[in-house]
N, C-alpha and C positions, 0 to 999 in steps of 0.2 A: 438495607444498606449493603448487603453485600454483593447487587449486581455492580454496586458501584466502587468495590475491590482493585479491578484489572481492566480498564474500559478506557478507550480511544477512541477520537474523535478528529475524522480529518477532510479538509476541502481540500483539495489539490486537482493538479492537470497531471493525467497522465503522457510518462515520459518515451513508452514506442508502446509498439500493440503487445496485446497480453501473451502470454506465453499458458496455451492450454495443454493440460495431460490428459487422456483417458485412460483411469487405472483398473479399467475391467471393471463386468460386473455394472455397470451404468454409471460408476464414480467419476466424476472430474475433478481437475484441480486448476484453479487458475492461478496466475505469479503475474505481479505487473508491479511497477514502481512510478509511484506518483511524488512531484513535486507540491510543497508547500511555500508561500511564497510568504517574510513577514517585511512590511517597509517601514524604517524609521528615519530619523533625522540623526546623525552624529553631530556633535561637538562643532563644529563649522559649519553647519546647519546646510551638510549635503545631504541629501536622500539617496539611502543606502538601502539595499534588496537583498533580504539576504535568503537563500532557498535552502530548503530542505529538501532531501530523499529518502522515502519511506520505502521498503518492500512489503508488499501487499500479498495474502494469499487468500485464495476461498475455495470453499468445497461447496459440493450439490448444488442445490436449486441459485446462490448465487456464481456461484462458477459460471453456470450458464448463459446467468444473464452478461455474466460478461462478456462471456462466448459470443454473444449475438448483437449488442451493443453499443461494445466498449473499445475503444481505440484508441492510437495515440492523440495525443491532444485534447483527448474529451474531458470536461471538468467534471470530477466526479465528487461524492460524500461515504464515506467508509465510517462505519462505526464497528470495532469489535474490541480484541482484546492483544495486550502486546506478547509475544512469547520469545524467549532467549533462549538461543542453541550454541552450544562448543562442539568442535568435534577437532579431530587434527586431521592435516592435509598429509597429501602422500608422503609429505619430506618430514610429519613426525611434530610440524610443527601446530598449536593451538590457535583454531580461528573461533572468530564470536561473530553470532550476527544475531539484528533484531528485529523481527517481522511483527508485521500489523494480521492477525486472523482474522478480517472482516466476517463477520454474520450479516450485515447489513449493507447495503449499498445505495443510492441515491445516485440517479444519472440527473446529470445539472441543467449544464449546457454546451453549446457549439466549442468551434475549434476557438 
């Protein structure tokens, strides 16, 4: 049970092309942000869409395949783990953010 402590799981469409790093040494790092899409019915029985934005990261061997892959638009499957970072910006002030660490990846389909 405990791979299943800190685990995400997500279909979404990615939202522009990935942002790739090489951090020396043969490391990469990719950063891309995908949309999750949920539709339900409100109260007046409209169909409301509501999206989500995920920040996605990955290192090694999936970094790559994003690298060679992955672009905006493409529906993708991420599975890994979520992690929470603070730091403060230049003015002193506390920001929070929360990314998805993908280990795994899943190319779906088209645009």
């Amino acid at each position: 049970m405990n791979a299943l402590r800190n685990k995400v799981q997500l279909i979404g469409n990615v939202g522009s092309d990935p942002e790739i790093r090489n951090l020396g040494e043969g490391k990469k790092l990719a950063k891309l942000a995908i949309a999750t899409n949920e539709v339900y019915y409100n109260d007046k029985g409209d169909k409301v869409t509501d999206t989500q934005w995920h920040t996605v990261v990955a290192w090694g061997k999936a970094a790559e395949i994003i690298e060679k892959f992955v672009e905006k638009g493409k529906e993708i499957a991420v599975e890994g783990k979520l992690v929470h970072k603070v730091w403060e910006d230049k003015d002193g002030n506390k920001r929070y953010t929360t990314e998805v660490v993908a280990n795994e990846l899943l190319l779906l389909g088209g645009r």
